[in-house]
C-alpha positions in Angstrom: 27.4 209.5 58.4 29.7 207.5 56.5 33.6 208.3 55.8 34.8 208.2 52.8 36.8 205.1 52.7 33.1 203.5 52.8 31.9 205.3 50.2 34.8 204.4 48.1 34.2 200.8 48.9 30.3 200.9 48.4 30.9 202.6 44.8 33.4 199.5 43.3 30.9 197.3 42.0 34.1 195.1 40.9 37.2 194.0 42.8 40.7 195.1 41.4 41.7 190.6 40.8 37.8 190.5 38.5 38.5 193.9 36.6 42.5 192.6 35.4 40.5 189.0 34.4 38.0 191.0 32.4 40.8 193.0 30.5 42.9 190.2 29.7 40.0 188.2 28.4 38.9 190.8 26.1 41.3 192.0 24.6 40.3 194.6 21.6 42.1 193.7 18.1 42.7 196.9 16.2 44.5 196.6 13.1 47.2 199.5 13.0 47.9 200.2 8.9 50.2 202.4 7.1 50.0 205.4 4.6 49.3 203.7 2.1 47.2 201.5 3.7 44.9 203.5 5.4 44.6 205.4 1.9 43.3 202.1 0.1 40.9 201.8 2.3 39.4 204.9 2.2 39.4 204.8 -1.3 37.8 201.3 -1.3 35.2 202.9 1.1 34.4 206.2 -0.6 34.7 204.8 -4.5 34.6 200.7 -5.1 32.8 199.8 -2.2 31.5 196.9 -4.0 35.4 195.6 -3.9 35.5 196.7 -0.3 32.4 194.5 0.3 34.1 191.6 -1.8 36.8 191.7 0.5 35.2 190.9 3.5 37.5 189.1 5.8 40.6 189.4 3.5 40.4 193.4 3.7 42.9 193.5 6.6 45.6 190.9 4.8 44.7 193.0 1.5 45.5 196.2 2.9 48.7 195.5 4.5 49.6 193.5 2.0 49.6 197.2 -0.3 51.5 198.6 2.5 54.4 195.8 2.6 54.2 196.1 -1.5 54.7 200.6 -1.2 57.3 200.4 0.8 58.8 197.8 -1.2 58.4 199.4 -4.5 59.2 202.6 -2.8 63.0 201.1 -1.7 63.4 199.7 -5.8 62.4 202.8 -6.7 64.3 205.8 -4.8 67.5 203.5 -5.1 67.0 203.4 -9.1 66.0 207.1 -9.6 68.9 207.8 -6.9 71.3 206.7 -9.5 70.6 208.5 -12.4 72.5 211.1 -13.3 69.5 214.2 -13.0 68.7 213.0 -9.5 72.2 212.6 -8.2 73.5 215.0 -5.4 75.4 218.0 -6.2 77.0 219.5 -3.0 74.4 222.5 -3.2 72.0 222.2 -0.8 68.6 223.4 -2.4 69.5 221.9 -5.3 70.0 218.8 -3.8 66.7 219.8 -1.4 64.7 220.0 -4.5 66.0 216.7 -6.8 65.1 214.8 -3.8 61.7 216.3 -3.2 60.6 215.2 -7.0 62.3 211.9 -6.7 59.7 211.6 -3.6 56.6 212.6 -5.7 57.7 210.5 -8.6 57.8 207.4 -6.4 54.2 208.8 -4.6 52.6 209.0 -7.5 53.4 205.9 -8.8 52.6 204.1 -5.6 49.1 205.9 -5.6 48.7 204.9 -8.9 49.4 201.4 -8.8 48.8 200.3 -6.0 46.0 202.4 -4.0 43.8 203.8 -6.5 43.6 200.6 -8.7 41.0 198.3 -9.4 
């Protein structure tokens, strides 16, 4: 009978030195999107796959390219609607809860509009 410090040897078809070669070499590119990002592309996917076809190579430079565009247009936007006078803070705190909660689904909406569900 063998001991197990055989049979541990036996099993490793691949020494530790050829295993650390083979991950560096292959290294496995995922693309890591945002929100809105990951939105547009299921939207492309789901209704204008034609355009997601189109896009071929481009898709991932599209796609963040909508993401660096949201948060851009979300920045303009919250500091503009920040300043008018019906979204500016009161000192109550579910007032102030609830102004902030539609300035956020103004900006959403707009960003979904404009950006991700366009064609």
């Amino acid at each position: 009978m063998q001991n197990s410090k055989e049979l541990k040897k036996e099993k490793t078809l691949f020494s530790k030195e050829e295993i650390i070669g083979y991950q560096k070499g292959s290294k496995i590119k995922k693309e890591v999107f945002g929100k809105y990002g990951i939105l547009a592309k299921e939207y492309l996917e789901n209704h204008n796959y034609g355009k997601y076809i189109a896009l071929g190579n481009s898709l991932i430079e599209y796609l963040h390219n909508i993401d660096f565009e949201a948060d851009k247009m979300y920045s303009t936007m919250y500091n503009n609607l920040s300043t008018k006078k019906e979204y500016r803070k009161t000192g109550n705190y579910v007032t102030d809860l609830l102004r902030e909660n539609e300035v956020k689904m103004i900006i959403e909406n707009r960003i979904l509009n404009e950006l991700v569900y366009s064609d």
